[in-house]
C-alpha positions in Angstrom: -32.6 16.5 -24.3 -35.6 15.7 -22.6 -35.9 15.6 -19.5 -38.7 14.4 -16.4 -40.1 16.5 -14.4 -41.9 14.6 -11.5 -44.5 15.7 -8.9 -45.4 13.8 -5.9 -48.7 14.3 -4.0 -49.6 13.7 -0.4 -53.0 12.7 -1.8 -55.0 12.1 -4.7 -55.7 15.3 -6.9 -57.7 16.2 -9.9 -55.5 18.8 -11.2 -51.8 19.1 -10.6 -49.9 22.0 -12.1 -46.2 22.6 -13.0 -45.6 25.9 -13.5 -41.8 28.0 -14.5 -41.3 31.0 -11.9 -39.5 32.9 -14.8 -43.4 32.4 -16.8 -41.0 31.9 -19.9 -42.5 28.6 -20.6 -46.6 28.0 -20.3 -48.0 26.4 -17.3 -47.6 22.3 -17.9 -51.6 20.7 -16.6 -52.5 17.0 -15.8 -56.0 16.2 -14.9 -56.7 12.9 -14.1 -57.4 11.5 -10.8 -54.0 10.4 -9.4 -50.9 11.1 -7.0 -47.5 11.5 -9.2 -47.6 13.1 -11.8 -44.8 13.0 -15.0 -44.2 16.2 -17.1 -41.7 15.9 -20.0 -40.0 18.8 -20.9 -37.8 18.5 -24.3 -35.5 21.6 -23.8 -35.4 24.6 -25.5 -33.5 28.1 -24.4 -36.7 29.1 -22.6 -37.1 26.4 -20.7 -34.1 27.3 -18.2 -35.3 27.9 -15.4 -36.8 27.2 -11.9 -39.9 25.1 -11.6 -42.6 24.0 -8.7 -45.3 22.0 -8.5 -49.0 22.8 -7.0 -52.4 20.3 -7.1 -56.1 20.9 -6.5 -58.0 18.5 -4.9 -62.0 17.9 -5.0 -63.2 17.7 -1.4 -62.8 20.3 0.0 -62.1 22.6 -3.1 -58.4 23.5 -2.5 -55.6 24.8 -4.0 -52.2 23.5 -2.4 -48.8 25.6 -1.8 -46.3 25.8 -4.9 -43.6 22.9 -3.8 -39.9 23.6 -3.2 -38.5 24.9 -6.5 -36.1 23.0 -8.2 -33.6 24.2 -10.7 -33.4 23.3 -14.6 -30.4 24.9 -15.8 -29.9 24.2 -19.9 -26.1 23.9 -21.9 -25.9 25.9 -24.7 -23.5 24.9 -26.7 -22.8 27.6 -29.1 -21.0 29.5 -26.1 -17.4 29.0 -25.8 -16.5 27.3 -22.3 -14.6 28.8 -19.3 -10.8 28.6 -18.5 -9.6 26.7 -15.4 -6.3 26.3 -13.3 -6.1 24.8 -10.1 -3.2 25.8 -7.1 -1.2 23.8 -6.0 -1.3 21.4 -8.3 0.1 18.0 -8.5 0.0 15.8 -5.2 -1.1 17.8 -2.2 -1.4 16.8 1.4 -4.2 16.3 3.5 -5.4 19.5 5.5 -4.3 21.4 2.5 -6.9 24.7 1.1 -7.2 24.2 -2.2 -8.2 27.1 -5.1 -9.5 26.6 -8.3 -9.8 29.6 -10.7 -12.5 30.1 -13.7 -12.6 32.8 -15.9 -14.6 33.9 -19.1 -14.1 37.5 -20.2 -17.4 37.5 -22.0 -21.0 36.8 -20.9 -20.6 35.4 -17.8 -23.3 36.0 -14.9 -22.5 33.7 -12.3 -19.4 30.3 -12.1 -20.5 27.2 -11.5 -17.7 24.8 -9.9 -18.2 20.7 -11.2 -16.8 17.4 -9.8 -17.0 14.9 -12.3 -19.4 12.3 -10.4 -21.5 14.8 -9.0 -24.9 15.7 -10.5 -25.1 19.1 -9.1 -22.8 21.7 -9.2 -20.6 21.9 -6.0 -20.4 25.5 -5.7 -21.6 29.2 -7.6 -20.0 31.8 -7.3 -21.6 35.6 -8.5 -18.2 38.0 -8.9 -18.1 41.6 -8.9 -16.4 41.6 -12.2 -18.1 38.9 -14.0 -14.8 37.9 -15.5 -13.4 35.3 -12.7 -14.0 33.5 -9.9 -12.1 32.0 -7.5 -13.3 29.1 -5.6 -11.5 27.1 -2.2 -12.0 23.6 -1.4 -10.8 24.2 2.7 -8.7 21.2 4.5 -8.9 18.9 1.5 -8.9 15.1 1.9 -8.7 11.2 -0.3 -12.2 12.4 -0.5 -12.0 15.9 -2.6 -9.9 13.4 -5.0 -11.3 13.6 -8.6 -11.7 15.9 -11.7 -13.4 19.2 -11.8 -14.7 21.6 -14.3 -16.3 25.2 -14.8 -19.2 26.5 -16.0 -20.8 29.7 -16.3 -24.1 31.2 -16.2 -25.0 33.1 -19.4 -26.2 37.4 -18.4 -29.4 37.8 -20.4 -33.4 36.9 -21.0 -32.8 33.9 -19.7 -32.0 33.1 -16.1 -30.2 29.6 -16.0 -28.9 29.3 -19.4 -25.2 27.6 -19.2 -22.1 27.5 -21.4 -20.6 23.8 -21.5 -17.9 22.6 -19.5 -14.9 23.9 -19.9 -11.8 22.4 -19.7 -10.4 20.0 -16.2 -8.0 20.0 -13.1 -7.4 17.1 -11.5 -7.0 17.4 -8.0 -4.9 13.8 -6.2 -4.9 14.2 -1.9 -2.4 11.7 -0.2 -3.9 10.2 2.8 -2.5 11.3 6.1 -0.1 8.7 6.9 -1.1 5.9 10.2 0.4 6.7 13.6 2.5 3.5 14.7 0.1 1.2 16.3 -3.0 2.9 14.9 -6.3 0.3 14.6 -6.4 -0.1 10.8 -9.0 1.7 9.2 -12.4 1.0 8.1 -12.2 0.3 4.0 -14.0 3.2 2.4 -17.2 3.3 -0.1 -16.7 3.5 -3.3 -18.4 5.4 -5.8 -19.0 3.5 -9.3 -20.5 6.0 -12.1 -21.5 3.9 -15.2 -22.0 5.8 -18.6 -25.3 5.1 -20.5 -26.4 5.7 -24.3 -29.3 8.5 -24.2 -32.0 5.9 -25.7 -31.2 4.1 -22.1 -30.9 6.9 -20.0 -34.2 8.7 -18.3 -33.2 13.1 -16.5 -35.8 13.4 -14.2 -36.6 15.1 -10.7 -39.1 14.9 -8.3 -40.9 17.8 -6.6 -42.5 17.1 -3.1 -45.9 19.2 -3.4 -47.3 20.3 0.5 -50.5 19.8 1.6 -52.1 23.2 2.3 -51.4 23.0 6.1 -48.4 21.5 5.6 -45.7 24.1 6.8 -45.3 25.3 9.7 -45.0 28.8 11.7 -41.6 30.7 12.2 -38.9 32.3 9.7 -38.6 30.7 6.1 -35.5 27.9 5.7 -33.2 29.2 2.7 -32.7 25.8 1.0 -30.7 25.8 -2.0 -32.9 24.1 -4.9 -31.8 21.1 -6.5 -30.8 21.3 -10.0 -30.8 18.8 -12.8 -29.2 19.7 -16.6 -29.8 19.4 -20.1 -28.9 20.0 -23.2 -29.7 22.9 -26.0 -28.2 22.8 -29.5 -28.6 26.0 -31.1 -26.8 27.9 -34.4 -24.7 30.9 -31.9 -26.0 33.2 -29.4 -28.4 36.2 -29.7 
């Protein structure tokens, strides 16, 4: 796959720089005069990983802060995916704590939970034993409807290299049934995902790179990163 790796600027800047923390992968460079910046990235093993952003501008002289990371976690397909169950199963109530289960007895470092829908994993889980983790879904509702799958991180060189999918649960929540004389309620959104061929289809992210005075004093936030996915094909594993 190949995927977009985008930089914003807060101004114009004659160098901008994307750069892997891991230092698996050389620094990417752009140096024309401008204020986004596009890097294209057409994965390999090594380029899992996390990624940020930086700029240099002419007057003054200065070299901004890295940006937020973000997270590029690549699907090799030559590892075998996880297991999954789900409990309860079949129709649950709402209110109801949900677990789903995923095991791999063999290179797993870390469990990824999937909704079907969602872009990012929903959750990631590191267990003691490497071979299983258990994940809960508290007070489910309508909402927590849908499919989910596992994943797992493979232990090794590289950082956020990921087996496919594995197999799915299905999770169905009946809605909490209206008290007599209840208002109706308020239709809700739905969510329309529409599949698209990959000559059509463009992964990117965008990276917000700060000014040099840009943050501010007191204790560092722990944001999780965003993460986007792609693709690896390669013979087995090494």
């Amino acid at each position: 796959d190949t995927v977009t790796l985008r930089c914003h600027l807060p101004r114009m800047a004659s160098r901008i720089q994307l750069c892997q923390d891991q230092h698996l992968t050389p620094c990417m460079d752009e140096y024309e005069m401008q204020d986004v910046v596009d890097f294209y990235i057409t994965t390999k093993r090594e380029h899992a990983g996390t990624y940020r952003c930086q700029y240099q501008a002419l007057k003054p002289l200065k070299t901004s802060e890295k940006s937020d990371p973000v997270e590029l976690v690549v699907t090799d397909h030559s590892f075998t995916p996880p297991g999954i169950s789900l409990s309860p199963g079949g129709l649950v109530r709402t209110g109801t704590n949900i677990t789903i289960r995923c095991w791999k007895k063999d290179y797993g470092a870390a469990f990824l939970l999937h909704k079907d829908g969602c872009s990012a994993a929903l959750q990631r889980q590191h267990p003691d034993d490497g071979g299983m983790a258990t994940f809960t879904l508290f007070r489910v509702t309508p909402a927590d409807n849908g499919t989910y799958r596992c994943s797992y991180l493979i232990k090794g060189y590289f950082p956020l290299l990921s087996s496919p999918l594995g197999d799915n649960v299905t999770l169905e929540v009946t809605p909490t049934p209206a008290h007599p004389g209840a208002p109706p309620r308020r239709p809700e959104a739905v969510q329309l995902q529409v599949p698209c061929s990959d000559s059509d289809c463009l992964t990117y992210v965008e990276l917000q790179a700060a000014p040099p005075t840009a943050r501010r004093p007191g204790p560092p936030a722990d944001p999780q990163p965003p993460t986007i996915y792609a693709d690896v094909r390669t013979r087995g594993p090494h």
